[in-house]
ROVEXMI-670220 format. One record per residue: x, y, z of N, C-alpha, C in turn; residue in one letter. Coordinates in steps of 0.001 Angstrom, whole numbers, padded with zeros to 6 digits, always signed. Each point is the difference from the previous one (the first is absolute). Last residue first. Layout:
BEGIN
XYZXYZXYZA
...
END
This chain:
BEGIN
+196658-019741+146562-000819+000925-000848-001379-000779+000074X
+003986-001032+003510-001149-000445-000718-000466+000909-001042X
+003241+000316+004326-000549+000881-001226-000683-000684-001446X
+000572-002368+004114-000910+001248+000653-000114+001000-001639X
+002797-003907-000156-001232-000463-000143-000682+001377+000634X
+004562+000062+000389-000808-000011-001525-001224-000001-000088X
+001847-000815+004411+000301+001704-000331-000724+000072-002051X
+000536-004555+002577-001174+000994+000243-000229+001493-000690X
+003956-002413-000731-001230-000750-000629-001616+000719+000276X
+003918+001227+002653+000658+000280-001447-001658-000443-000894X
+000057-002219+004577-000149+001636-000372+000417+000617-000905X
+001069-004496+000617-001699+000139-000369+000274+001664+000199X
+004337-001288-000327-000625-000115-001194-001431+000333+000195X
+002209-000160+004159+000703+001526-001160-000822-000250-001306X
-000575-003580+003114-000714+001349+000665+000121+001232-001343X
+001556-004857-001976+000131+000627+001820-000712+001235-000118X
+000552-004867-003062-000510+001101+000174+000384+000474+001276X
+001893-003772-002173+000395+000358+000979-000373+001865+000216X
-000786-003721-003761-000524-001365+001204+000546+001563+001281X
-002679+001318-004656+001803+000150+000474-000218-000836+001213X
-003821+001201-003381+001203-001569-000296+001644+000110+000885X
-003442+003621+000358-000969-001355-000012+000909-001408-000318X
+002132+004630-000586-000279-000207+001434-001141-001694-000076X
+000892+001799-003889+000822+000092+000725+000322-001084+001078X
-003523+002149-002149+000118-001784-000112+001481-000335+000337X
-001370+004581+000928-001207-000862+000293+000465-001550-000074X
+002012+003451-002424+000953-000426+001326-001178-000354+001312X
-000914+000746-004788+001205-000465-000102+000450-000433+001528X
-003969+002813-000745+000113-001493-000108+001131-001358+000015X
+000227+005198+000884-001027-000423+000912+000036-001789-000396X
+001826+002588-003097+000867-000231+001060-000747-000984+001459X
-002631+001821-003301+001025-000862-000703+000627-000394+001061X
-003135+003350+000826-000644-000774+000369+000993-001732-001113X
+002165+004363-000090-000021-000310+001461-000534-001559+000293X
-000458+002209-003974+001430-000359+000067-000614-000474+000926X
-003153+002680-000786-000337-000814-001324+001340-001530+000480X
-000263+004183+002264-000424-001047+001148-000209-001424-001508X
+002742+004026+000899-000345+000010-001424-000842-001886+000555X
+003065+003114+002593-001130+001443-000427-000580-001008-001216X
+003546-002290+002420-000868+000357+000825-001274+000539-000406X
+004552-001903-001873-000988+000672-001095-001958-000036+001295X
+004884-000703+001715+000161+000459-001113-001154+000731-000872X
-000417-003035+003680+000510+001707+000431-000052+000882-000906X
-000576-005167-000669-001097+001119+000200+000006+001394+000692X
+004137-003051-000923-001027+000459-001088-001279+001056-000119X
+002834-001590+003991+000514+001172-001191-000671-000022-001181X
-001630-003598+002750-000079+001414+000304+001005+001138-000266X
+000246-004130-001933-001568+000430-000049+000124+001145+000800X
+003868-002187+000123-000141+000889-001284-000970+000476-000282X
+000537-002288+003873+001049+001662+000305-000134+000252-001178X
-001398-004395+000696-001429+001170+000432+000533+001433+000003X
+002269-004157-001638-001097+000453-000953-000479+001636+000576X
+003838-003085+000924+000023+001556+000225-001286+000388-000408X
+002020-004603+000530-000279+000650+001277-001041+001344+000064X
-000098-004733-003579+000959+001222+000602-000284+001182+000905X
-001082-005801-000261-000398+000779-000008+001245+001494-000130X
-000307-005529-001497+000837+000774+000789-001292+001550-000091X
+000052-004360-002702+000903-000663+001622+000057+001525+000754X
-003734+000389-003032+000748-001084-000661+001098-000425+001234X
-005040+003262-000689+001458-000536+000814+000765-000953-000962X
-003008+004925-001095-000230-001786-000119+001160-000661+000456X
+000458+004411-000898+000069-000491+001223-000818-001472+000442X
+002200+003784-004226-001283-001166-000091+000497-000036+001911X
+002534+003496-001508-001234+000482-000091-000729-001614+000299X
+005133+001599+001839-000865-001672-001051-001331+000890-000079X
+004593+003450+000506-001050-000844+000867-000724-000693-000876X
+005257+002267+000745-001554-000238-001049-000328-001030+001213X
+002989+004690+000622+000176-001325-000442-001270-000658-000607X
-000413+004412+002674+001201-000559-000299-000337-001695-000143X
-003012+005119+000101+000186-001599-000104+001174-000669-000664X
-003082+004567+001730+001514-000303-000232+000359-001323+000158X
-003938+004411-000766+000601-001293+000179+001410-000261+000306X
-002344+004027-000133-001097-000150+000799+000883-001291+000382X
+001033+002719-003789+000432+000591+001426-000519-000692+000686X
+000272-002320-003972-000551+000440+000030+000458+000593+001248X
+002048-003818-001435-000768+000572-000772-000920+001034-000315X
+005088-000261+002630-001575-000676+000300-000349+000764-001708X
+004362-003127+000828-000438+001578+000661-001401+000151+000191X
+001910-004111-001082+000731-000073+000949-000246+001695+000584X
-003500-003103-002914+001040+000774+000044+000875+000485+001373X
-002614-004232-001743-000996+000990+000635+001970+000613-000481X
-003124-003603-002278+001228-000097+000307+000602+001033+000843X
-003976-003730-000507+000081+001262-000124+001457+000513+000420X
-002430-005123-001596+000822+000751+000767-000291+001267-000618X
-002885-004948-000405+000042+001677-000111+000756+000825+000891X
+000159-005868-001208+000047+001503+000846-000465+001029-000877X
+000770-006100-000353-000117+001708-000879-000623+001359+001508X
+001626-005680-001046-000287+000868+001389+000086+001409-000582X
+000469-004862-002761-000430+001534+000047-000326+000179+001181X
+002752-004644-002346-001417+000495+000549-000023+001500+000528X
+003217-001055-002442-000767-001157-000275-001356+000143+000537X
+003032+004699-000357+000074-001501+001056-000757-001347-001495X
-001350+005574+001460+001270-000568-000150-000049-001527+000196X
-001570+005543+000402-000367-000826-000115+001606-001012-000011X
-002379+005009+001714+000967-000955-000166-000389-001186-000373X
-001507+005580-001226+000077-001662+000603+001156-000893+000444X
-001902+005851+000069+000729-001210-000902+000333-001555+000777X
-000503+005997+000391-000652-000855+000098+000104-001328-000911X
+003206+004815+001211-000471-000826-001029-000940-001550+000833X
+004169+004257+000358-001837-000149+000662-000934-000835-000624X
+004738+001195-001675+000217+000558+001383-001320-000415+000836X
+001856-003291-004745-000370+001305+000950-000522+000534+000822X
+003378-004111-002561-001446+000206+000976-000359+001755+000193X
+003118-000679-004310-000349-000545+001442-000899+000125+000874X
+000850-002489-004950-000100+001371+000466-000068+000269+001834X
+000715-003739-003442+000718+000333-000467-000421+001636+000939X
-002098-005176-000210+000161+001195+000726+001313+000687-000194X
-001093-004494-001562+000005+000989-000896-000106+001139+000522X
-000408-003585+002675+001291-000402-000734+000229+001538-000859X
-003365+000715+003653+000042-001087-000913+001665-000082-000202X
-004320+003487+001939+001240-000933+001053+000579-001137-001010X
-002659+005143-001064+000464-001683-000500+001223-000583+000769X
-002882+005011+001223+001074-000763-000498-000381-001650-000286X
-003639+002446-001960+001601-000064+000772-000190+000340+001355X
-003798-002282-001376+000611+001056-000436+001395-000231+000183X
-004696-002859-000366+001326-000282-000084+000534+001682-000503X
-004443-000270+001300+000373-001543+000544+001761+000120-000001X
-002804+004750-001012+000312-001442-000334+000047-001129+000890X
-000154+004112+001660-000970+000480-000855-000353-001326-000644X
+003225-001015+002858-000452+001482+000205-001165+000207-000732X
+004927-003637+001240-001705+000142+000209-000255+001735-000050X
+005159-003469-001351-000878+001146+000665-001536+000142-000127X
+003541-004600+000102-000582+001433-000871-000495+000943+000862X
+003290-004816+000103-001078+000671+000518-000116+001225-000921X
+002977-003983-000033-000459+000065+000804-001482+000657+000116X
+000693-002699-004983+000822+001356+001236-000698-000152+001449X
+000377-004498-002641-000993+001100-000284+001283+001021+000663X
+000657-004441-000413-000104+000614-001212-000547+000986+000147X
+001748-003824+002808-000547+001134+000457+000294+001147-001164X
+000674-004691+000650-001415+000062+000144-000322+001280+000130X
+004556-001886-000510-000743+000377-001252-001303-000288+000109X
+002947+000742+003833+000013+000791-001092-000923-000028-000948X
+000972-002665+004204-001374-000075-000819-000090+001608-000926X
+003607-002309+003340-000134-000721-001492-001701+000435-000348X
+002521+002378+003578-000763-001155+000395-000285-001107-001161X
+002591+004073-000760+000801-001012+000894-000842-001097+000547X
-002604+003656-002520+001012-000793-001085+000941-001361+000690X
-003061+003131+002450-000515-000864-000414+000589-001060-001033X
+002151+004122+002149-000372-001369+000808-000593-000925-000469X
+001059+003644-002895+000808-001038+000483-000176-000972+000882X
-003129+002950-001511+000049-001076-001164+001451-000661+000610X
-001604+003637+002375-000853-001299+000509+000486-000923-001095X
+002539+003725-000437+000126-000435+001302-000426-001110+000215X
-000606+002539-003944+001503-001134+000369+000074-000013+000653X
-003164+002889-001049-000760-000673+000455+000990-001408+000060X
+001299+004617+000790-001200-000945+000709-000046-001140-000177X
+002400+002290-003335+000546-000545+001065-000422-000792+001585X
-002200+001869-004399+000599-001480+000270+000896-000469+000968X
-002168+004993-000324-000770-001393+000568+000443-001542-000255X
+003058+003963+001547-000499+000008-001222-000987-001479+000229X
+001225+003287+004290+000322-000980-001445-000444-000464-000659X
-001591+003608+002478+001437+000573-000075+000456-001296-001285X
-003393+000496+004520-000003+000848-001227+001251-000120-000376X
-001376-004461+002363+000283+001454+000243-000190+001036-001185X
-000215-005705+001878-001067+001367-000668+000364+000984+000526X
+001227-004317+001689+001507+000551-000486-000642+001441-000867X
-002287-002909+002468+000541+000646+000776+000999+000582-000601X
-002396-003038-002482-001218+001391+000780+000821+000869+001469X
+001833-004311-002653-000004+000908-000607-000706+001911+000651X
+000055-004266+002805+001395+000245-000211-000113+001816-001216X
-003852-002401+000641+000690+000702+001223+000782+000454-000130X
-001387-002727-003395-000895+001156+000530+000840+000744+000742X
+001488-004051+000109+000911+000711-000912-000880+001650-000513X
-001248-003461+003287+000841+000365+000213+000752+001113-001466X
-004428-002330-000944+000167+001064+001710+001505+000438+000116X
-000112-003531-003346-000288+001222-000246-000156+000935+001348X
+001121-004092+001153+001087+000467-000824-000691+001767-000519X
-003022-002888+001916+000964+000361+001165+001400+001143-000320X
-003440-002777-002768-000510+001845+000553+000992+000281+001163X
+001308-003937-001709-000025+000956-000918-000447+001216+000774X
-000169-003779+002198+001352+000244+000114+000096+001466-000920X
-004379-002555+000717+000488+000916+000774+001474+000907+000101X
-001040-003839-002851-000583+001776-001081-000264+000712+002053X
+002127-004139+000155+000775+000846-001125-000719+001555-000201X
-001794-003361+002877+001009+000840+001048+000899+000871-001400X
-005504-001418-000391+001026-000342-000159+001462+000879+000598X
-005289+000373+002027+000889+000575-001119+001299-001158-000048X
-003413-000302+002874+000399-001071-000384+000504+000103-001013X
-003112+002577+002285+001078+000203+001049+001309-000952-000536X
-003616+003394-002761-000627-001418+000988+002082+000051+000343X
-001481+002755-003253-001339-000609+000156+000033-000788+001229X
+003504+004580-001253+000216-001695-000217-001595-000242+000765X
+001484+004309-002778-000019-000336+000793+000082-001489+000101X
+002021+004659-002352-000417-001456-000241-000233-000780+001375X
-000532+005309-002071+000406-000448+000857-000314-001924-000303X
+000650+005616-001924-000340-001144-000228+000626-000590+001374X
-001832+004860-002498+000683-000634+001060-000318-001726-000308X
-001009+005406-001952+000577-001105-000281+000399-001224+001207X
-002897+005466-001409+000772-001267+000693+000180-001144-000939X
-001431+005397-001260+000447-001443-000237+000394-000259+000921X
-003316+004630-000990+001676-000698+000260-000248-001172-000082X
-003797+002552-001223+000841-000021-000405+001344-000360+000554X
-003305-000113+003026-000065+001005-000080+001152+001149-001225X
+000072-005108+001031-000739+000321+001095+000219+001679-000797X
+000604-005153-001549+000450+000771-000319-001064+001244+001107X
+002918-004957+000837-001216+000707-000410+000011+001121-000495X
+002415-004922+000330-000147+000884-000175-000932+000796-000313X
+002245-004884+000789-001026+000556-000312+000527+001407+000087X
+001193-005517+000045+000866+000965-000428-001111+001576-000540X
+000992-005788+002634-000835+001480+000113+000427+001381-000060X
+001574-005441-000226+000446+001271+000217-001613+000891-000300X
+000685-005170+002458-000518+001091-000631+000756+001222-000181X
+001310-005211+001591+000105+001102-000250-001032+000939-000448X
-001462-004667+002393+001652+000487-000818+000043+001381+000358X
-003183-002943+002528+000954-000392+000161+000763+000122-001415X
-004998-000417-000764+001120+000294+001186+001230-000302-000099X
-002464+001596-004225-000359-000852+000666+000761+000133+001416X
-003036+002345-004016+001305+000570+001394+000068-001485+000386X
-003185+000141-004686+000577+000437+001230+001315-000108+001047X
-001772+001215-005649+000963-001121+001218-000455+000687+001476X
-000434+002455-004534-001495-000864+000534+000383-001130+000679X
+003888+004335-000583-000987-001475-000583-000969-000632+001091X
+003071+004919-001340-000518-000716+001293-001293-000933-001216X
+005292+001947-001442-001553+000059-000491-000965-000952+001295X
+005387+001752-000059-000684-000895-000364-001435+000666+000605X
+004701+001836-000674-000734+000590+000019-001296-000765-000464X
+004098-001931+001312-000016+001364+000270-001347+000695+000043X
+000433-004957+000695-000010+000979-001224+000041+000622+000900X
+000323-003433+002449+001509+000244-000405-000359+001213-001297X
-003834-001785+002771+000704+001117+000786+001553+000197-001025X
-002737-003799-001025-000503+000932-001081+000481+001241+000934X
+000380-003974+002293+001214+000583-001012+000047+000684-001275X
-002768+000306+004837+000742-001006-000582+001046+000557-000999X
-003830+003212+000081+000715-001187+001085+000579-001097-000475X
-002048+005450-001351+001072-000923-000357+000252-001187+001218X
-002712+005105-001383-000028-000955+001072+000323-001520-000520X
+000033+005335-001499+000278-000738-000303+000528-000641+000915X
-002926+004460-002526+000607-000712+001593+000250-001599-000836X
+000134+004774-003215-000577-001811+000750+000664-000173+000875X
+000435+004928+000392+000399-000891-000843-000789-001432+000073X
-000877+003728+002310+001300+000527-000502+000194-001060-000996X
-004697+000077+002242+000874-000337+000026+001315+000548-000837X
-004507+002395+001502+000255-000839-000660+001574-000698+000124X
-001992+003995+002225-000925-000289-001364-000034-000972-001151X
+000572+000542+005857+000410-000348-001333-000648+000151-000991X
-002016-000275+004305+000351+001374-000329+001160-000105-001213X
-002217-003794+002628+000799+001047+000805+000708+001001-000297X
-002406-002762-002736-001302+000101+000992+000821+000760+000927X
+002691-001671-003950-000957+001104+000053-001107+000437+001092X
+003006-003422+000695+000265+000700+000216-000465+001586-000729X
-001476-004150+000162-000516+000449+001244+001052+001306+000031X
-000594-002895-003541-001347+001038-000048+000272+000667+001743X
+003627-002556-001918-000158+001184-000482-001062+000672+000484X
+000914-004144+001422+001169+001046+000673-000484+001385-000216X
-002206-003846-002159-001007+000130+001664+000970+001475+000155X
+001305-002681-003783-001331+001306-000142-000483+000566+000900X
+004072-002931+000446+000130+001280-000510-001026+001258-000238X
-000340-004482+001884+000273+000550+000619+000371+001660-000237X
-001766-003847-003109-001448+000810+000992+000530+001277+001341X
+003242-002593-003123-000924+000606-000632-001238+000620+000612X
+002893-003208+001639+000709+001232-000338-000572+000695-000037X
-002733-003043+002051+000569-000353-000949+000735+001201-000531X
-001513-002339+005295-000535+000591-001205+000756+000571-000890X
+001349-003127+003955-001314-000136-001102-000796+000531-000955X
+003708+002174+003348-000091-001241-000264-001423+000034-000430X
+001011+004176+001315+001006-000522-001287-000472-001437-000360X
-002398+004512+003515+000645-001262-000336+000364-000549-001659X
-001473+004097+003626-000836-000553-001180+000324-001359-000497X
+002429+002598+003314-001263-000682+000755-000885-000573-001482X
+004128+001890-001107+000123-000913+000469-000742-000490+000697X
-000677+003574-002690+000209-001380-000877+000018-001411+001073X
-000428+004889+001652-001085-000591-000716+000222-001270-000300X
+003771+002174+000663-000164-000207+001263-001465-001022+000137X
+001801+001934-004459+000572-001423+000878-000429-000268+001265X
-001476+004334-001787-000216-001112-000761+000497-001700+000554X
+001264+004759+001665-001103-000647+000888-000656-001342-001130X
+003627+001512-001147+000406-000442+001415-001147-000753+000732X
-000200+002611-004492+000623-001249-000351+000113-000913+001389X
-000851+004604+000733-001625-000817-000566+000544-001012-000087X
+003725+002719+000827-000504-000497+001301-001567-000378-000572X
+002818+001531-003335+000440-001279+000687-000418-000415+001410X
-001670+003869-002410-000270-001389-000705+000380-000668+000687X
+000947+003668+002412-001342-000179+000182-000258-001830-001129X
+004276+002207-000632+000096-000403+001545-001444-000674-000016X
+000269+002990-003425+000754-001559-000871+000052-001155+001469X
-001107+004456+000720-001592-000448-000808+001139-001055-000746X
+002307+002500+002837-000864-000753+000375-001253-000546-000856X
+003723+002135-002061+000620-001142+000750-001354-000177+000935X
-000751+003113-002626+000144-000763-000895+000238-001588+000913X
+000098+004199+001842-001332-000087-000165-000100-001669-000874X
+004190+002227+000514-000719-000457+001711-001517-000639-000661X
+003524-000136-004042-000610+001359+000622-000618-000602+001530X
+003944-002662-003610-001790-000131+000417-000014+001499+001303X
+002934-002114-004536+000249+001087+001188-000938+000166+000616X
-000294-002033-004453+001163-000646+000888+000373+000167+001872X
-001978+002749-004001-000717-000747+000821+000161-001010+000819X
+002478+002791-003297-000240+001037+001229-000775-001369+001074X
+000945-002103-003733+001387-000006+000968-000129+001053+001407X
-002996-000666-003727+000415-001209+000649+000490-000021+001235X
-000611+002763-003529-000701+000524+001325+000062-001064+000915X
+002846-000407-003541-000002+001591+000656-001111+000381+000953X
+000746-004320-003703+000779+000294+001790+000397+001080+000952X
-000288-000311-005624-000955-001030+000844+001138+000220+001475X
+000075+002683-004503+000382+000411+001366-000600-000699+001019X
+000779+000755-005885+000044-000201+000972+000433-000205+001180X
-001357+003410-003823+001308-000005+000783-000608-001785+000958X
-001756+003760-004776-000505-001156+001605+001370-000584+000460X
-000494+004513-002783+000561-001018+000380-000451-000761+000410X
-002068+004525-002484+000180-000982+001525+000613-001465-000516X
-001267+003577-003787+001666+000776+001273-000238-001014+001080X
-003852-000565-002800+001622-000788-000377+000836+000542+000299X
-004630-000571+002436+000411+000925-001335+001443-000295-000370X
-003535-004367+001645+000608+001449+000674+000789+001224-001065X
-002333-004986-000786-001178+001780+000544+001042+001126+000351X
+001919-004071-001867-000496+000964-000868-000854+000656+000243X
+002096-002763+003313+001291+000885-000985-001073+000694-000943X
-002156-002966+003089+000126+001359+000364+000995+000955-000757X
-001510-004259-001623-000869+000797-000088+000239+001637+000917X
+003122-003965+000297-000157+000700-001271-000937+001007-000474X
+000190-002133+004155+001050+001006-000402-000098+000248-001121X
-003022-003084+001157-000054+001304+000922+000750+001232-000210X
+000495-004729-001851-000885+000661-000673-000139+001667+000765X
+003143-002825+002186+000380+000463-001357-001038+000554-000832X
-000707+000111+005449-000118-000653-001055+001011+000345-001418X
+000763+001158+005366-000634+000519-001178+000544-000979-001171X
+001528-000201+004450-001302-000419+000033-000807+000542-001285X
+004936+000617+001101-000462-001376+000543-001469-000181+000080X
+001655+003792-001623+000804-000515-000769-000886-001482+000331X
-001351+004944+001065+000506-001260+000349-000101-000866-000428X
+001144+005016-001622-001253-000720+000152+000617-001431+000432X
+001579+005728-000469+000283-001182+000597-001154-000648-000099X
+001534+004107-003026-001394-000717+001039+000713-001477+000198X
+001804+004564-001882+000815-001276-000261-000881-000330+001362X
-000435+004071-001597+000360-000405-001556-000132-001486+000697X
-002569+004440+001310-000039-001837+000593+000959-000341-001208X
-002268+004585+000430+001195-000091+001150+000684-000976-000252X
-005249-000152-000717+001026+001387-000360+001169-000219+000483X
-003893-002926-000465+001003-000644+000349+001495+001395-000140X
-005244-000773-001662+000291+000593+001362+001434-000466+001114X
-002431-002426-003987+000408+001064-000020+000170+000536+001255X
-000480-004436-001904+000028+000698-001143+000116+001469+000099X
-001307-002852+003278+001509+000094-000062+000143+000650-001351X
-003893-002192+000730-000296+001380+000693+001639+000424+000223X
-001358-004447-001761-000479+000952-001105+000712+001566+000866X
-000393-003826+002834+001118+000343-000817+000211+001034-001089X
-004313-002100+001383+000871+001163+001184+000880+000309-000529X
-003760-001395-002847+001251-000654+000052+000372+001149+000500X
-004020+001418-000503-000046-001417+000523+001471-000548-000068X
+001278+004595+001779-001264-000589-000893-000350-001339+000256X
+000321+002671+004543+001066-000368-001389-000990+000024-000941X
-000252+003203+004233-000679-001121-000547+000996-000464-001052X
+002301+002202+003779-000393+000596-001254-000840-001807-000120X
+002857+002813+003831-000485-000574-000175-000626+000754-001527X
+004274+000551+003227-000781+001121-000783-001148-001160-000414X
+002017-000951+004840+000252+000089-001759-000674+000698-000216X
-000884-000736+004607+001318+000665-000314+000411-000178-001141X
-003567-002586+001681-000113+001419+000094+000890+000768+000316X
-001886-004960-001195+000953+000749-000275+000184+001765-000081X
-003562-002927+002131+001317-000505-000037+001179+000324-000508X
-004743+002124-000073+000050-000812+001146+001596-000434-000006X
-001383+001095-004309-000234+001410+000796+000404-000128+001556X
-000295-003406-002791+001127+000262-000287+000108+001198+000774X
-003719-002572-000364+000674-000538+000782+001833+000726-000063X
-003781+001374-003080-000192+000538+001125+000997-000951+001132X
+000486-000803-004502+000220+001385+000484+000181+000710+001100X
-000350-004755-002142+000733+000193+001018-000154+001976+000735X
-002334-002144-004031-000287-000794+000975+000447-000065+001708X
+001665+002169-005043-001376+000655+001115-000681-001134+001198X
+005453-000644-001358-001171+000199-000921-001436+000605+000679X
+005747+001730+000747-001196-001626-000025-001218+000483-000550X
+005150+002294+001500-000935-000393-000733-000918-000976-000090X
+003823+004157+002419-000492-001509+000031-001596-000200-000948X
+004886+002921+001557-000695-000152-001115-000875-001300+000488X
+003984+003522+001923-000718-001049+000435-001534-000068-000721X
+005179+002883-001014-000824-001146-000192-000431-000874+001080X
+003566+002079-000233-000684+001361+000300-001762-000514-000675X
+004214-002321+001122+000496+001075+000747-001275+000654-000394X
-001756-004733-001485+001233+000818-000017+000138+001218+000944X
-003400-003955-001657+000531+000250+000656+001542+000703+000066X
-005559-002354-001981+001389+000413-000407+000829+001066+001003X
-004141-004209-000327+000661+001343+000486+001038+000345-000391X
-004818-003443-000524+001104-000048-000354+000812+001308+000668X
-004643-003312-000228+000351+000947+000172+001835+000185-000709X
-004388-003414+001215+000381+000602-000988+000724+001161+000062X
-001606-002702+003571+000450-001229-000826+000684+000573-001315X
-000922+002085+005649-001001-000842-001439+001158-000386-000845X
+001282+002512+004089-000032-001429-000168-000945-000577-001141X
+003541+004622+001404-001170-000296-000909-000083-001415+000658X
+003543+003050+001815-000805-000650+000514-001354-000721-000825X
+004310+001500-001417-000904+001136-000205-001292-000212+001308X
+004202-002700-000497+000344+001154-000157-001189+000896+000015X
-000666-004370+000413+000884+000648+001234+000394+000889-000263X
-002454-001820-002925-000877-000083+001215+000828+001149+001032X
+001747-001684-004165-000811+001246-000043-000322+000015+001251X
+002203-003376-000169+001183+000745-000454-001250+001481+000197X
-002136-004264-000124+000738+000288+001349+000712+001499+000003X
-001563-001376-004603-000911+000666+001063+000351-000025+001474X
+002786+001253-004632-000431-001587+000880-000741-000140+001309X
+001741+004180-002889-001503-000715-000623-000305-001254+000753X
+003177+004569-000769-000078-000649+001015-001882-000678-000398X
+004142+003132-001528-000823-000417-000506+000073-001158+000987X
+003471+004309-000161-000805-001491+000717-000713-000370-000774X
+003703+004629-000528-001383-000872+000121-000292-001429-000103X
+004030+002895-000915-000713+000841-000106-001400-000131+000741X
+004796-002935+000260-001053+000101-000778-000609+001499+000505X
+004023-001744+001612+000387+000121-001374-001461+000343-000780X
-000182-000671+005512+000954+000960-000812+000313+000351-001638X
-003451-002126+003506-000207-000215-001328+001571+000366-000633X
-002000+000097+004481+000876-001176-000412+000246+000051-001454X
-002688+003397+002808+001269-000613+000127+001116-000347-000558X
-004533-000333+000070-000256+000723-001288+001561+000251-000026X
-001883-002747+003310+000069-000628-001324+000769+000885-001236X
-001373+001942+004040+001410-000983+000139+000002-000724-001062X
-003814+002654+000462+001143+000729+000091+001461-000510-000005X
-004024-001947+000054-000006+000017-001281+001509+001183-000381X
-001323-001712+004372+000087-000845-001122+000124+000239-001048X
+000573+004017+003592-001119-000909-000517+000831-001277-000400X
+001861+003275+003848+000104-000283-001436-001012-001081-000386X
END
């Protein structure tokens, strides 16, 4: 079943989709330029853009009915909608000017219905292919830090560290960062989401280091706070101590099934009994994919439940020990797989290494064997793997070898 086939699914009360938020398009039609749009139903696969995209459309979306638009795309709904009384349009990313202008292109038997969170939600659900090319980011982010740490922190200035992180991680095949990177010491580390300053590192505190790459359209995320020198204070050791533990605590309790606040009332309790509740305003964690922030939502406001296969963070704390977890299914994803329970995608260390990396890499690359585009993913993922594990053995370098022969 396609994407656009499961989307089309979900619609039950509607007739048709309208689908314009460009992650949202990407993944349904595969389009990646900038102008386009799709309409989606049981018997409807419609896609539109401007002459700039034509020929890239021919290449990428080649399972719609394709059509040049006018100069106002939207304009092109004005017809070819036979069948359509009640068009689903998303709610959560469409403008009020947007809408209004689409109520008077369309013919007046169509409804607009809104329907924010329908592809959302198919997307929620990450595909093999999907899960290593989100695996592959978080293993660049790996080999990023690993970089960072022969590159060094002390004496030079937030600000030079973030520009240095990024260019190198375009130089290792990133097309760019997932988001501003964000390198925080001392007690400019207490913003969430603080701005890297013309300050330098000094020895002996905290650094958080909060980066992400984006590798072949997917998203990483990972954060890690390190200490400058050996003369850390015993309180803010006490903290990352507190958070780590309650990480943990929470990341073992990740299953398909509960609802994400319940997750994430795990770590907010421990952290609540330690008295540092009201430092911890944020949600646990989110989901990664196309975006930075997908579902599921690890938070207070998580009202939906984890689901069956899903790529997604952990975060948490005063100070941040953030992960890329994969959540694997208890049947298989594919005849080939079969992955019980969840595994950490970041492997940048923090107190602890997890065992199973190399049994998911190689069910992975079983899986999608015939598609070396994957393989040479996997190949990397469980490359750095293995480069940051203190208890390599025989079984892993040959697994490792065995990739590297199929090389494209």
């Amino acid at each position: 079943m396609s994407r656009a086939d499961r989307v089309a699914g979900r619609l039950e009360e509607l007739d048709a989709l309208l689908v314009t938020e460009p992650a949202n398009l990407r993944y349904v039609t595969g389009f990646t330029g900038s102008n386009g749009f799709a309409v989606v139903g049981p018997q409807i696969r419609r896609f539109v853009t401007d002459f700039r995209y034509v020929e890239q459309a021919k290449v990428e979306v080649p399972d719609f009915d394709r059509e040049l638009g006018p100069q106002e795309l939207l304009a092109a709904l004005s017809h070819g909608l036979d069948g359509v009384k009640r068009l689903g349009f998303d709610d959560g990313h469409m403008s009020v000017r947007a809408h209004r202008r689409l109520g008077e292109l369309l013919p007046p038997h169509i409804e607009l219905v809104p329907a924010a969170g329908v592809v959302e939600e198919v997307r929620a659900v990450k595909e093999p292919g999907e899960i290593l090319r989100i695996g592959a980011a978080a293993a660049l982010v790996d080999e990023i830090y690993g970089w960072l740490l022969e590159f060094g922190l002390v004496g030079r200035t937030e600000r030079d560290v973030a520009v240095a992180l990024e260019h190198e991680m375009r130089l290792r095949g990133a097309s760019g960062p997932s988001f501003d990177s964000i390198v925080a010491s001392a007690e400019h580390g207490a913003l969430p989401h603080a701005t890297p300053r013309d300050v330098e590192i000094a020895a002996d505190t905290l650094v958080t280091i909060d980066i992400g790459a984006v590798l072949d359209g997917y998203c990483s995320d990972c954060t890690r706070t390190w200490a400058t020198g050996s003369a850390v204070s015993e309180q803010l050791l006490e903290i990352y101590a507190l958070t780590l533990r309650a990480q943990v605590t929470a990341l073992d309790a990740v299953r398909p099934g509960p609802l994400g606040r319940e997750i994430d009332a795990i770590a907010r309790y421990i952290i609540d009994a330690a008295g540092h509740g009201e430092h911890f305003g944020h949600g646990l964690g989110h989901g990664v994919g196309l975006v930075t922030h997908e579902a599921p939502r690890l938070a207070r406001s998580g009202d939906t439940p984890v689901p069956r296969v899903v790529g997604k963070l952990k975060r948490k704390g005063p100070v941040e020990v953030r992960d890329m977890e994969f959540l694997r299914r208890n049947t298989s994803l594919t005849a080939k797989i079969t992955l019980p329970g969840p595994f950490t995608m970041s492997q940048q260390a923090k107190d602890e290494h997890y065992k199973d990396a190399e049994a998911l890499a190689m069910d992975m690359a079983a899986a999608v064997n015939e598609d070396a585009h994957d393989l040479v993913r996997a190949r990397r993922w469980m490359g750095l793997y293995l480069e940051h594990r203190p208890d390599q053995n025989p079984a892993d370098d040959a697994f490792y070898q065995q990739l590297s022969a199929n090389r494209p």
